[in-house]
C-alpha angles and dihedrals in degrees: 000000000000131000129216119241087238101062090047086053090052089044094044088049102045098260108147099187113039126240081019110125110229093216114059100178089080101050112120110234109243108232131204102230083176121135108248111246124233118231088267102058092040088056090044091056094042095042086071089061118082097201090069105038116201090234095057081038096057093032095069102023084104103030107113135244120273094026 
């Protein structure tokens, strides 16, 4: 098998994981710009998945912690 140039450069230089930078002070945070969504919109968008139907969704949206 080959092996990419990439990965030799992180292992050369002592990288352990490759395409992981070794200095994390200079990462730059990745940071959601995204407009938040209302109630509405969020039930909209959930209400197209069936793993989270909007009945079940609006059912417990009051219902308070610890119950």
């Amino acid at each position: 098998p080959t092996t990419s140039p990439s990965v030799i450069l992180d292992y050369l230089s002592g990288s352990r994981t490759p395409g992981i930078p070794q200095n994390f002070l200079d990462l730059e945070p990745q940071v959601d710009n995204s407009p938040a969504l209302n109630e509405k919109q969020l039930l909209t968008l959930l209400a197209n998945h069936s793993t989270l139907p909007l009945a079940y969704w609006s059912a417990n949206t009051l219902r308070p912690n610890g119950s």
